[in-house]
GUMARVEX-234064 format. One record per residue: chain; x, y, z of N, C-alpha, C in turn. Coordinates in steps of 0.05 Angstrom, whole numbers. Layout:
N
["A",[X,Y,Z],[X,Y,Z],[X,Y,Z]],
...
//
This chain:
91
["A",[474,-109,497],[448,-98,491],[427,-120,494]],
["A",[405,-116,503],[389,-130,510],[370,-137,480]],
["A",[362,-164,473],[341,-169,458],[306,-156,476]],
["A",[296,-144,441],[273,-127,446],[252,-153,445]],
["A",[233,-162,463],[217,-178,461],[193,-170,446]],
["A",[184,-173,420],[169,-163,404],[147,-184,395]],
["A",[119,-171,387],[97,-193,383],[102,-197,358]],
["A",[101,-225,350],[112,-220,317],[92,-211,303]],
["A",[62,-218,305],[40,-205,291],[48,-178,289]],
["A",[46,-161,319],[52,-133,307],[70,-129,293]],
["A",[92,-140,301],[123,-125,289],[118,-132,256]],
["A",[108,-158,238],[97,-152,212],[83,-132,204]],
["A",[61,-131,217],[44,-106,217],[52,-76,216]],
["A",[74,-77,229],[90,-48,233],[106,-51,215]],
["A",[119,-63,198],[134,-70,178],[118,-66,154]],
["A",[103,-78,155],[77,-64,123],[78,-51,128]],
["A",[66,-34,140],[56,-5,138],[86,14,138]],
["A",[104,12,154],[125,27,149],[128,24,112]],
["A",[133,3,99],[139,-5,76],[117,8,58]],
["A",[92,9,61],[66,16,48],[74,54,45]],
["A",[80,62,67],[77,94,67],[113,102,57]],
["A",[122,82,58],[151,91,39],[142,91,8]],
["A",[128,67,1],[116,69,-23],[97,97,-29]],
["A",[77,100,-18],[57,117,-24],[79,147,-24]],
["A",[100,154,-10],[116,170,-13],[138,177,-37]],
["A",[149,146,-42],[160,146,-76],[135,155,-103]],
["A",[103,143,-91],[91,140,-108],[88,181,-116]],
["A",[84,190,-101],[76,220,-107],[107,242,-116]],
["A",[133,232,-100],[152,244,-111],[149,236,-143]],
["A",[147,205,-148],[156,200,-187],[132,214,-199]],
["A",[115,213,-190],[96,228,-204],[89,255,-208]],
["A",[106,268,-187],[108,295,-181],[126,304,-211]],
["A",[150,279,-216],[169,287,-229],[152,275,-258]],
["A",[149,264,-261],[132,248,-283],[116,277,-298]],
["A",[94,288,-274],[81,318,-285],[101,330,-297]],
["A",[125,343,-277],[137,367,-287],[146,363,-312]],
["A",[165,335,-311],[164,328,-349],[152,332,-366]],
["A",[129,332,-356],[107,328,-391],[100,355,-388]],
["A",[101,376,-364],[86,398,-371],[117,418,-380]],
["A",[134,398,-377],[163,425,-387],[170,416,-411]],
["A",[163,396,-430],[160,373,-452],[135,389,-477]],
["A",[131,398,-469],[102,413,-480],[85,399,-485]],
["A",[77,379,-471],[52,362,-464],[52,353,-489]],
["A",[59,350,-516],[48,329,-535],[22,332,-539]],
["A",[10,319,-566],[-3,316,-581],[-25,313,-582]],
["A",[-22,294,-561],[-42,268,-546],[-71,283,-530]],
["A",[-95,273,-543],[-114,282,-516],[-110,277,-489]],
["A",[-98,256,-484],[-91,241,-462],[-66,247,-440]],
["A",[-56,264,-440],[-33,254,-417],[-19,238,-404]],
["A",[9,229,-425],[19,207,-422],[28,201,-392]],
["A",[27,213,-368],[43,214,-343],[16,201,-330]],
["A",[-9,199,-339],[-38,200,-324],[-40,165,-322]],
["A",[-16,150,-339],[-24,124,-344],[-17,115,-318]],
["A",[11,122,-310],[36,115,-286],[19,120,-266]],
["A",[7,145,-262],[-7,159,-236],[-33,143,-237]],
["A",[-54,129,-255],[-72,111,-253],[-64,89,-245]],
["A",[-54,70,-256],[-49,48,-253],[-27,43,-230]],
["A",[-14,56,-221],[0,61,-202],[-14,56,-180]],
["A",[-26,84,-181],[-50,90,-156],[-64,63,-154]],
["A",[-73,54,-171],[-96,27,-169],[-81,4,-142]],
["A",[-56,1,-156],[-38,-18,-145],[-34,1,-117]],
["A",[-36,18,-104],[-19,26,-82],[-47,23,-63]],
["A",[-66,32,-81],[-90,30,-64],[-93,2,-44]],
["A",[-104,-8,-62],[-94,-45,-59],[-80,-55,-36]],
["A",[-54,-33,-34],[-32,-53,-16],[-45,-36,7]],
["A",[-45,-13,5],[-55,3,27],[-82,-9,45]],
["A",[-102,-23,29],[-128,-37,32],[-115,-58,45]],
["A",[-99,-74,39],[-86,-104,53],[-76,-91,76]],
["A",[-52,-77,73],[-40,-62,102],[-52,-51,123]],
["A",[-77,-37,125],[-89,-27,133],[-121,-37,152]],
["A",[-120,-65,126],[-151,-72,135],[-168,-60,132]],
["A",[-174,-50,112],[-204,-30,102],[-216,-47,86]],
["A",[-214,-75,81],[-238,-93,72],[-240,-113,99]],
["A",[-232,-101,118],[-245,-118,142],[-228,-150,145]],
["A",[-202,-156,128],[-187,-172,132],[-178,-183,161]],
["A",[-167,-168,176],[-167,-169,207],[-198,-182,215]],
["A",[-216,-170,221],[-241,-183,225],[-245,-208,215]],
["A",[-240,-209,193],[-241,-247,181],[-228,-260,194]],
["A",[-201,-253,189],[-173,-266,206],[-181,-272,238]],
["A",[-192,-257,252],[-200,-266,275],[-230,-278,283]],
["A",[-252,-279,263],[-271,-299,264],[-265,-320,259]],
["A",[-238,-324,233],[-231,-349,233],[-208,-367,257]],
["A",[-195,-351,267],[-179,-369,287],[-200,-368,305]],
["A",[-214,-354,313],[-247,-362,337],[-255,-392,330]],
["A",[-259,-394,302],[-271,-420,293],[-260,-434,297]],
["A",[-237,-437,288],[-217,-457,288],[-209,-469,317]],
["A",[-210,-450,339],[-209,-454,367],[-231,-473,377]],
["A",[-247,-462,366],[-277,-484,368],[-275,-508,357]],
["A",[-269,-512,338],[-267,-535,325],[-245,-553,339]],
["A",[-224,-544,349],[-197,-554,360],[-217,-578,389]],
["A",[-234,-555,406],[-240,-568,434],[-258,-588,430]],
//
């Protein structure tokens, strides 16, 4: 079998994101299951909704990785004004 000649930048890149949307996929099954608990549990006492902590703070964190993975704070853009610079600076 022949070795696949791969760019390593992409092939990381395709590796986050494969890894990111496996997460965001665990993230909504446990929480899916997390709900049905508390609503077959008889929700408790609480004003609050103990399952709402996991699905907040969760979410916060998935956002995040999704933001890094993705480049929605313009990370890529930095990343390549700065090797521009640095090319400059090199000659």
């Amino acid at each position: 079998m022949e070795p696949i000649n791969r760019d390593p930048q992409l092939w990381r890149q395709a590796k986050a994101r494969a890894r990111f949307k496996a997460s965001l996929f665990t993230y909504f099954w446990v929480n899916a299951l997390l709900w049905t608990i508390w609503v077959l549990t008889g929700r408790g006492a609480y004003p609050v909704p103990w399952p709402l902590w996991a699905t907040f703070f969760w979410g916060i964190a998935l956002l995040a990785n999704g933001a890094s993975v993705y480049g929605w704070w313009g990370q890529g853009q930095q990343a390549e004004r700065e090797y521009e610079r640095l090319l400059r600076e090199k000659r």
